[in-house]
Kinemage of the C-alpha trace (Angstrom):
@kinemage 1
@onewidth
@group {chain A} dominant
@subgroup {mainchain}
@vectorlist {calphas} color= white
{ca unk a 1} P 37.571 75.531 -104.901
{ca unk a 2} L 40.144 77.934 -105.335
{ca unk a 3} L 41.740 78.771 -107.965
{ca unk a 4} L 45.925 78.805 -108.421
{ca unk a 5} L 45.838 82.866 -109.643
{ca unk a 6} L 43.431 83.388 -107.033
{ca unk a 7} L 45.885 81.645 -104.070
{ca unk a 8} L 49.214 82.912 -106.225
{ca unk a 9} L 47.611 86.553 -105.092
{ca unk a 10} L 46.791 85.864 -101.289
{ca unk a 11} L 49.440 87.528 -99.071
{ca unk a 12} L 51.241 84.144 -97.256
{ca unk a 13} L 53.625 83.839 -94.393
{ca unk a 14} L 56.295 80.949 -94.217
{ca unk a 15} L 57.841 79.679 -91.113
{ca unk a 16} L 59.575 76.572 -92.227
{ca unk a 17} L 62.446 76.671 -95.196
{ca unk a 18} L 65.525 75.760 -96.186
{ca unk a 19} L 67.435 77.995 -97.870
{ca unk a 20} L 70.422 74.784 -98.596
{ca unk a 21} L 66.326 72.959 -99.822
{ca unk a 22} L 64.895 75.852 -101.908
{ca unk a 23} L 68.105 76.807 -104.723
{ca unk a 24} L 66.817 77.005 -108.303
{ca unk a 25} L 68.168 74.258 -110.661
{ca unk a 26} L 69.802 76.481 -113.190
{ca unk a 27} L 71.995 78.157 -110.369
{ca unk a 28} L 73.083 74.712 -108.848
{ca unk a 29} L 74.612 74.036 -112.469
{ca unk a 30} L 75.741 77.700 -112.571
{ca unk a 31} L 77.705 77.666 -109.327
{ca unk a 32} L 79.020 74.257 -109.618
{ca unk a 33} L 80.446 75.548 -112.487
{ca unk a 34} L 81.423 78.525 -111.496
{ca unk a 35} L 83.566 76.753 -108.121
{ca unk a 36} L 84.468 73.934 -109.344
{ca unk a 37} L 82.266 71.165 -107.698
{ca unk a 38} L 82.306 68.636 -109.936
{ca unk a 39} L 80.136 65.676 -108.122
{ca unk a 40} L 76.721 66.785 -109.691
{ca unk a 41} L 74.768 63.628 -111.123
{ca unk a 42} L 74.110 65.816 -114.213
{ca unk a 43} L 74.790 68.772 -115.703
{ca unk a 44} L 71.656 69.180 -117.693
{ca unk a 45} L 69.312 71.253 -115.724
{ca unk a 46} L 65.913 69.966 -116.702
{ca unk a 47} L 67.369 66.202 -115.567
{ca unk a 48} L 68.868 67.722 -112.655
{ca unk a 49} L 65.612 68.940 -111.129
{ca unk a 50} L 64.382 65.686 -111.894
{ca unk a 51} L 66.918 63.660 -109.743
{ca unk a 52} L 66.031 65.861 -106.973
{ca unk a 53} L 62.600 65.065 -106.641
{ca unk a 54} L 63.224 61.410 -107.693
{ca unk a 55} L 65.799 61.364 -104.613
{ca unk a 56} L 63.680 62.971 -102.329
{ca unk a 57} L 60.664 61.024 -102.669
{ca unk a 58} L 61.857 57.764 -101.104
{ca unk a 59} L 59.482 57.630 -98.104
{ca unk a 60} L 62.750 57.452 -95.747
{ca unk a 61} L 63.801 60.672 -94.065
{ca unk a 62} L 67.100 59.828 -94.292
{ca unk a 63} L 67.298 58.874 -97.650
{ca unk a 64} L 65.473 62.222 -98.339
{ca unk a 65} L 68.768 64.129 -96.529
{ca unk a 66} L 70.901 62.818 -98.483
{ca unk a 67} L 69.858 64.835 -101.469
{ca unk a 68} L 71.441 67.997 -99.958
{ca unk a 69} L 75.007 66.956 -100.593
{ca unk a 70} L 74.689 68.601 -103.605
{ca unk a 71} L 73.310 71.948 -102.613
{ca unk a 72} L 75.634 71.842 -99.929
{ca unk a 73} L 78.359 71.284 -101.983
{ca unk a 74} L 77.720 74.136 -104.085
{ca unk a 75} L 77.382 76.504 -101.021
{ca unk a 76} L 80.676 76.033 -99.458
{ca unk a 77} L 81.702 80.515 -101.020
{ca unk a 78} L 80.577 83.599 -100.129
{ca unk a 79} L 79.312 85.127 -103.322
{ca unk a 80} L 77.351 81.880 -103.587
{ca unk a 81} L 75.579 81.865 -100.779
{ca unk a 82} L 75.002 85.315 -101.358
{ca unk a 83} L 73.229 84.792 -104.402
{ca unk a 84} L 71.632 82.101 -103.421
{ca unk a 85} L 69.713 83.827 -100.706
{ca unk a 86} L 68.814 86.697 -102.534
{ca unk a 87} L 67.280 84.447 -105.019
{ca unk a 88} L 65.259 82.642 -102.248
{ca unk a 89} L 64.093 85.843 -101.304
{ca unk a 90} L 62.794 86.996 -104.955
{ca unk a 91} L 61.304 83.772 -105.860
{ca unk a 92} L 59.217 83.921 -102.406
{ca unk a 93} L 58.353 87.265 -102.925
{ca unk a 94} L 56.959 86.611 -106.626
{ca unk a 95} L 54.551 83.855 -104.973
{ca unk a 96} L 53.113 86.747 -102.721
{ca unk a 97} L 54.944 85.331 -99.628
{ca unk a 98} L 54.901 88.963 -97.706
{ca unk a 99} L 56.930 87.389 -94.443
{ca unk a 100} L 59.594 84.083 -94.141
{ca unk a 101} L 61.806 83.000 -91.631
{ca unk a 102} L 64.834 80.564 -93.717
{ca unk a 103} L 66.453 78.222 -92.125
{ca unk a 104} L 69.824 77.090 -92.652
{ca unk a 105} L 72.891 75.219 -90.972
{ca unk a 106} L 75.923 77.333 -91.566
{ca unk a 107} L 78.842 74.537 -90.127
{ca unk a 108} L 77.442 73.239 -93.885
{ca unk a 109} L 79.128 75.835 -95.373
{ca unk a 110} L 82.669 75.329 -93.335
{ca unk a 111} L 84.580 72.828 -96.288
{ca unk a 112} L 86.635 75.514 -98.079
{ca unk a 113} L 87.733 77.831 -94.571
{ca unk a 114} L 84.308 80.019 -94.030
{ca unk a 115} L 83.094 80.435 -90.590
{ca unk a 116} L 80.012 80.674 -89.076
{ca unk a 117} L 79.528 84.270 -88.525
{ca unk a 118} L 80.864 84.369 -92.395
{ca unk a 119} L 78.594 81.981 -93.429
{ca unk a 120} L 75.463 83.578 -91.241
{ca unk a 121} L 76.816 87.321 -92.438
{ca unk a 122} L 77.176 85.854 -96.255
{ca unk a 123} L 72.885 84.855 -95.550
{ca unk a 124} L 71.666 88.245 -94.363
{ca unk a 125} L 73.323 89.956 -97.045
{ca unk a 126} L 71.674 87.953 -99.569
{ca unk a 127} L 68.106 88.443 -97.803
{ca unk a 128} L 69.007 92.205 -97.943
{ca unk a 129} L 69.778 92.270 -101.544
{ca unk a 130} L 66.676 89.731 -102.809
{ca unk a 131} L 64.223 91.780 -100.705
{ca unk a 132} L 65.377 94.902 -101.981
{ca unk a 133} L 64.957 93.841 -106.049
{ca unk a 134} L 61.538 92.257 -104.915
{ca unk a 135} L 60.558 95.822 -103.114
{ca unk a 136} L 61.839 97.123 -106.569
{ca unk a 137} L 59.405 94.862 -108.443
{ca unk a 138} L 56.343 95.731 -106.588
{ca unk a 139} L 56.744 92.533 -103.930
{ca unk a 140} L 57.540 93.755 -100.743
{ca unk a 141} L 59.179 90.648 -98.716
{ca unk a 142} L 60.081 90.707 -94.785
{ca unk a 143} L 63.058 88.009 -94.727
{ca unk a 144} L 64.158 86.598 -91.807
{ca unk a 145} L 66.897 83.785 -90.921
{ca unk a 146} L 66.914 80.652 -88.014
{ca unk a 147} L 70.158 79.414 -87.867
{ca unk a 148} L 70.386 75.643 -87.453
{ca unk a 149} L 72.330 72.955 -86.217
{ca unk a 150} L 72.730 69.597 -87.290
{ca unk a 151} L 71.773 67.061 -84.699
{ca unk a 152} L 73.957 64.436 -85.446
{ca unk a 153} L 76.984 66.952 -85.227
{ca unk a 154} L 78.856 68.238 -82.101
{ca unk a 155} L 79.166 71.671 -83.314
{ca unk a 156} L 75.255 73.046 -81.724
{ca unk a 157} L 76.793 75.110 -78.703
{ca unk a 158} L 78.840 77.246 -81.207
{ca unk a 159} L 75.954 77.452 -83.957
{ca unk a 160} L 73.533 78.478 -80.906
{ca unk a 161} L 76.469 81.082 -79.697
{ca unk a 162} L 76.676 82.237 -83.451
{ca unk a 163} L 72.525 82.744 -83.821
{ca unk a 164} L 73.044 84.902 -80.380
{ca unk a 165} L 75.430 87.611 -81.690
{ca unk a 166} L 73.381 88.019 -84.916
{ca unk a 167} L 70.339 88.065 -83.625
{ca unk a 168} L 69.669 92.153 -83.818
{ca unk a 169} L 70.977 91.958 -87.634
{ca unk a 170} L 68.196 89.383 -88.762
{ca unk a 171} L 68.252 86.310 -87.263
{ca unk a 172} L 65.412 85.511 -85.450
{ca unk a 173} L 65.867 82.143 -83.399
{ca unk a 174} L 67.878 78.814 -83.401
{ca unk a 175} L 66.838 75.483 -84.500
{ca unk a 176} L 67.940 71.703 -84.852
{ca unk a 177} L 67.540 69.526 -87.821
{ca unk a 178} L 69.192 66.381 -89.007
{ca unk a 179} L 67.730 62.770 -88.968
{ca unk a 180} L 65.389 62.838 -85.622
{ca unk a 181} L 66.016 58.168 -85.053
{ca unk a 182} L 69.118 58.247 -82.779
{ca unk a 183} L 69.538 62.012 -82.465
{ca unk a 184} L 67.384 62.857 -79.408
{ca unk a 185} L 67.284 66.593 -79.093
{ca unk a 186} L 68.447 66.744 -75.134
{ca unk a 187} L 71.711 65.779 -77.173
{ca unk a 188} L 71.865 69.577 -77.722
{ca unk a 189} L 70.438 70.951 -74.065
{ca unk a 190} L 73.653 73.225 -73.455
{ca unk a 191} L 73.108 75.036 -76.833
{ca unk a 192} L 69.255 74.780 -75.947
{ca unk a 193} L 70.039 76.767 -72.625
{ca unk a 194} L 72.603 78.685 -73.924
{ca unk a 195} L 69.868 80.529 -76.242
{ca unk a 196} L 67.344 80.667 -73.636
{ca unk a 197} L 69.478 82.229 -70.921
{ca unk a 198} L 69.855 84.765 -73.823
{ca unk a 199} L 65.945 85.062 -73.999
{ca unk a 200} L 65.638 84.001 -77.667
{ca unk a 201} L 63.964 81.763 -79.671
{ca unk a 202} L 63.796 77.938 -80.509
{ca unk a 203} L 62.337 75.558 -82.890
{ca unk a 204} L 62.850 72.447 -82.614
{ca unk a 205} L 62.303 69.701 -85.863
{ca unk a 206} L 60.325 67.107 -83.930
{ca unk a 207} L 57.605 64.105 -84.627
{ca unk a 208} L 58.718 63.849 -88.185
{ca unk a 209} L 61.196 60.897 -88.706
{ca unk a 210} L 60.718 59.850 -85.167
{ca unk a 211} L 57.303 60.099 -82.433
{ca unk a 212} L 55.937 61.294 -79.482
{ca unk a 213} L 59.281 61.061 -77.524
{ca unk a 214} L 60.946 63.448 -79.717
{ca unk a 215} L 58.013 66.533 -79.536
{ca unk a 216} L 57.769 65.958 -75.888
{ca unk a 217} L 61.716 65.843 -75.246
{ca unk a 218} L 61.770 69.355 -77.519
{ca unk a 219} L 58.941 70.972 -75.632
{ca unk a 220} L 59.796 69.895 -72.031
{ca unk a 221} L 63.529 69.643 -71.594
{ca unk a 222} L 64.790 71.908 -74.463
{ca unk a 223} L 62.163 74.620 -74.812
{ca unk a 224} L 60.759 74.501 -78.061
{ca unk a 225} L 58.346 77.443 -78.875
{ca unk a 226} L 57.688 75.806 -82.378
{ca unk a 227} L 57.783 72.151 -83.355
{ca unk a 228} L 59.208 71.851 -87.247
{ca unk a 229} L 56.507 68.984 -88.555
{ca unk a 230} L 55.019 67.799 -85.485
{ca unk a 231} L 52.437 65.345 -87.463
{ca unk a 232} L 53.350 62.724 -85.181
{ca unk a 233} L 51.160 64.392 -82.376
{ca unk a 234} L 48.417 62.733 -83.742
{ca unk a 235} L 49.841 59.572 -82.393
{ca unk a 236} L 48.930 61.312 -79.204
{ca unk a 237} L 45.123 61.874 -80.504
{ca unk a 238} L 41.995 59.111 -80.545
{ca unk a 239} L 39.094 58.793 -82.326
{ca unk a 240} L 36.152 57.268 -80.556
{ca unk a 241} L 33.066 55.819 -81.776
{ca unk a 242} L 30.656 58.906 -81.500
{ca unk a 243} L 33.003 60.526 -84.186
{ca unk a 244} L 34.544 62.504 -81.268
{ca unk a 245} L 38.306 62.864 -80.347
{ca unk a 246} L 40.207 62.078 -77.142
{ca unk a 247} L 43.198 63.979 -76.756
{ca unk a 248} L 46.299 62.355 -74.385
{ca unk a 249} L 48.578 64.606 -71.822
{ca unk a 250} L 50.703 66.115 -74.459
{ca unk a 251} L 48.680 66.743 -77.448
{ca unk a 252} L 46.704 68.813 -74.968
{ca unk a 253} L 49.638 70.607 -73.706
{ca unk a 254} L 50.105 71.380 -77.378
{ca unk a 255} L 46.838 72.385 -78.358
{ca unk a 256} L 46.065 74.470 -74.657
{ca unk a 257} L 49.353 75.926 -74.924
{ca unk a 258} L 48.703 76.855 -78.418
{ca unk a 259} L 52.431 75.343 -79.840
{ca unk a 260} L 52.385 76.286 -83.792
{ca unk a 261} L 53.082 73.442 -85.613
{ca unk a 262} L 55.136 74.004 -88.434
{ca unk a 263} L 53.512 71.415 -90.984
{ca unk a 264} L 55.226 70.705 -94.929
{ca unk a 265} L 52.728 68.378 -96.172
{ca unk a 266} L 54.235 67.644 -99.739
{ca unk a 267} L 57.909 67.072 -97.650
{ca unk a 268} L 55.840 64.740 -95.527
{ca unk a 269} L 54.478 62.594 -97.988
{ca unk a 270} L 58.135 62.472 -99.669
{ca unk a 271} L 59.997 61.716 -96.593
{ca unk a 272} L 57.323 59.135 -94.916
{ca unk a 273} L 56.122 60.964 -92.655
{ca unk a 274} L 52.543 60.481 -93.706
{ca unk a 275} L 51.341 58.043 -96.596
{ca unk a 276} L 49.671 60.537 -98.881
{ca unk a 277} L 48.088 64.378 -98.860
{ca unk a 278} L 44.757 62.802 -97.847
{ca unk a 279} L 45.947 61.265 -95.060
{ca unk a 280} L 47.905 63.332 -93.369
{ca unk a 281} L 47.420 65.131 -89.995
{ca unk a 282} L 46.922 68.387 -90.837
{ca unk a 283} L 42.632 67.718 -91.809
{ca unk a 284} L 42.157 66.824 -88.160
{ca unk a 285} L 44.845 69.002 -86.467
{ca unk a 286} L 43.228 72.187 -88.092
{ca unk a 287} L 39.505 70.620 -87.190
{ca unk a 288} L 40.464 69.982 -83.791
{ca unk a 289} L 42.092 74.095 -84.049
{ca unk a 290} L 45.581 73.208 -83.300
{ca unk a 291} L 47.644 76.390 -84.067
{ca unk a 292} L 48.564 74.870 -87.419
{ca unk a 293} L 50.525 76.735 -90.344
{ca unk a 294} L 51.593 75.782 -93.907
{ca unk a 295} L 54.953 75.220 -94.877
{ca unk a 296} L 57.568 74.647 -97.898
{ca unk a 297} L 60.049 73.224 -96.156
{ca unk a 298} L 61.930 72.165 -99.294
{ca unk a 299} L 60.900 73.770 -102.637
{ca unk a 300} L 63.590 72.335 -105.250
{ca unk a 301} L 63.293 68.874 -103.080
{ca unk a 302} L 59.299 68.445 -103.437
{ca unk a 303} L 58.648 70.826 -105.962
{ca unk a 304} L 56.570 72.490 -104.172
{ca unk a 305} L 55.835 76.689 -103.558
{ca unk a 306} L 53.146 78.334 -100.839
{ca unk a 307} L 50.923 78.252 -103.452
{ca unk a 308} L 50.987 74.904 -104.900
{ca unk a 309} L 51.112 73.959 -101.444
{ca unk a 310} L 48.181 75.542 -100.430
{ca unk a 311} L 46.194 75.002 -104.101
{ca unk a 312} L 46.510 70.868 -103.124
{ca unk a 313} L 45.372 71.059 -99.530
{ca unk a 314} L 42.239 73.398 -100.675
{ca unk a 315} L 41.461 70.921 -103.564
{ca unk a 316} L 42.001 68.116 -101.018
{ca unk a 317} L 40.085 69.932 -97.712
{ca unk a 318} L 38.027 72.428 -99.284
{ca unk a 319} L 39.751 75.394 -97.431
{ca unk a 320} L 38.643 78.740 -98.945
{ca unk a 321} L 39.702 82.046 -98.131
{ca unk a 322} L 38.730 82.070 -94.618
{ca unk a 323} L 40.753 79.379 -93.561
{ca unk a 324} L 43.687 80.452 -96.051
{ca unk a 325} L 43.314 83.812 -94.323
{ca unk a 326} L 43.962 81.785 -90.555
{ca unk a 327} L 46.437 79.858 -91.526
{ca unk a 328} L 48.498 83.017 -92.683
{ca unk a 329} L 47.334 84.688 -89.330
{ca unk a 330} L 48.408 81.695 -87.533
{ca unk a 331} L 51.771 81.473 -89.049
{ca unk a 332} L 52.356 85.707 -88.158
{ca unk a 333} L 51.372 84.976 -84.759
{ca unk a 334} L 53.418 82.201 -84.193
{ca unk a 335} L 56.910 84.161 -86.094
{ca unk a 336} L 59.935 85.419 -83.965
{ca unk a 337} L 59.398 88.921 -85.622
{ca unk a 338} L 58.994 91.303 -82.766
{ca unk a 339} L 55.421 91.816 -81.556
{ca unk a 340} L 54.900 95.293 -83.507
{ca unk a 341} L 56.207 93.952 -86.654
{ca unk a 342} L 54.094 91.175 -86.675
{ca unk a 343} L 50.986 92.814 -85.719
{ca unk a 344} L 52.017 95.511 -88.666
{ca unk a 345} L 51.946 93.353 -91.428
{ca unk a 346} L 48.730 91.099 -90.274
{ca unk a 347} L 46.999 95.020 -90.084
{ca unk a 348} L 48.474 96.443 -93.125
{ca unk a 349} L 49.331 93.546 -95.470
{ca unk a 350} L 47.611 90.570 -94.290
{ca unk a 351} L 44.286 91.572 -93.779
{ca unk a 352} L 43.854 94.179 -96.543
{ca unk a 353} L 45.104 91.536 -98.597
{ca unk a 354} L 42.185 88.600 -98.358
{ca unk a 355} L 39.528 91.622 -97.648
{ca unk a 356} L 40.620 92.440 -101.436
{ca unk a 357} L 40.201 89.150 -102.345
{ca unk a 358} L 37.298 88.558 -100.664
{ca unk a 359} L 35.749 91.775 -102.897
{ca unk a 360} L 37.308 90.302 -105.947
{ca unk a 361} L 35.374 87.294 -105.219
{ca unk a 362} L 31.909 88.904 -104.503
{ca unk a 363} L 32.261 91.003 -108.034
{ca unk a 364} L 32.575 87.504 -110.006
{ca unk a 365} L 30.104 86.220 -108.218
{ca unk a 366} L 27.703 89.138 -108.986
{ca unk a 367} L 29.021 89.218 -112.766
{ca unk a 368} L 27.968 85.256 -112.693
């Protein structure tokens, strides 16, 4: 088993984040505060992070939303969305997270008279100023935004429009999120099209409050490149009696087509999506090699990090370095980085990175 210094120190790569999911408690008091939001439950920060992951873990999806009015709330002003971001950016970068593409809905942000490209513009800048104290500190970060719309909004044509004209400055593709029951993503095929005409990228939450309907609407009619979640593909999987699998039309598509799946097994748990750790998909997605990769999706929510996230899945699977070392390959592969840029860091950081480890390893085994 692994230990938490030893998985703290393994370069990781995080495709699935919310920036509006991941604010520290201390700066929601601070900025509340600071712009006069006054709805907070408590004040106190210590109780305050508590609520949070009391709300969240109500095995609904939607209940588990409906904890972000209160980021939300306090991210309706430049400066603190600016501050924010860089913050999400240093705290990633201290947990060795050397590449992350942060997602976030910026018609949230739209209460108090920001726009979009204010709100998207307001994002980058924080990315540019977190990375550059982490670079300072010795924790070089490659930051990276998806801007998303909500699903059960009307606003996804201009938030696909707005991803499109910021899309050399940092932003990397266009998603959807929301509650998936009643919100079928071919809702949203004009903003879908709209980004493809553009040849850009899309992922797509999908199979997380809702099932096989959902992953195959995202991937067929609205040109997902990435499912966010996609446990539910296992509904799609069947285990016979010889211990073997049987895979139906679309998890093969998935798996032959090699769709990443962009899995947050903590969030999971929390929002229903699968009973416990031990039971959820990922075990037999990575066994069967789906292109799987490890995700936060909400850090203050499930307080959860890369690490911790990874440290419960090896103490629950018995990963190792190896498979640590493919699931951060996987994820890299699977980013809307250009191809250079990805293929530079899984050479030069990446790599270099778990061979270290991998030495480190050998010496206290030899020592032993």
């Amino acid at each position: 088993m692994l230990t938490l210094d030893t998985i703290r120190g393994a370069p990781k790569a995080l495709l699935h984040d919310h920036l509006d999911g991941g604010l520290r408690p201390a700066t929601v008091v601070d900025l509340a505060r600071e712009f006069g939001y006054q709805r907070l439950p408590t004040t106190d920060v210590d109780e305050l992070a508590s609520w949070f992951r009391r709300g969240a873990d109500r095995k609904s999806l939607e209940l588990y939303l409906e904890t972000f009015e209160h980021t939300v709330g306090v991210l309706q002003d430049r400066d603190a969305i600016m501050r924010v971001a860089a913050e999400c950016a240093e705290d990633l970068a201290a947990d060795r997270v050397v590449y992350a593409e942060v997602r976030y809905a910026p018609e949230l942000s739209t209460e108090k008279g920001l726009t979009l490209d204010e709100v998207v513009e307001a994002n980058l800048e924080g990315f540019r100023l977190g990375s550059a104290r982490a670079a300072e500190a010795g924790q070089p970060i490659v930051m990276k935004v998806l801007v998303t719309a909500m699903r059960q909004a009307a606003r996804s044509v201009e938030v696909a429009e707005c991803a499109i004209r910021w899309r050399d400055a940092g932003v990397v593709g266009f998603d959807i999120a929301g509650p998936e029951a009643g919100y079928r993503p071919t809702r949203h095929l004009e903003a879908f099209e709209a980004v493809r005409k553009e040849n850009f990228h899309i992922t797509i939450h999908a199979g997380e409050g809702f099932g096989l309907p959902s992953i195959w609407e995202a991937l067929q009619f609205c040109g997902a490149e990435r499912l966010g979640h996609g446990v539910r593909i296992v509904d799609d999987i069947t285990a016979l009696p010889d211990g073997s699998y049987s895979l139906g039309r679309l998890a093969a598509f998935v798996r032959d087509r090699r769709v990443p799946l962009e899995m947050c097994p903590t969030s999971n748990v929390h929002s229903g999506a699968a009973t416990s750790i031990a039971e959820h998909p990922f075990d037999l997605l990575r066994r069967l090699r789906f292109r799987v990769t490890v995700n936060t999706d909400n850090r203050l929510m499930s307080n959860v990090s890369m690490s911790s996230e990874l440290k419960v899945l090896d103490e629950t699977f018995g990963l190792g370095l190896g498979e640590l070392e493919w699931l951060t390959i996987n994820a890299m592969k699977s980013a809307f980085a250009p191809f250079d840029e990805r293929l530079r860091i899984i050479n030069e950081v990446v790599k270099p990175g778990y061979a270290h480890l991998r030495a480190a390893e050998s010496r206290v085994v030899a020592h032993a």
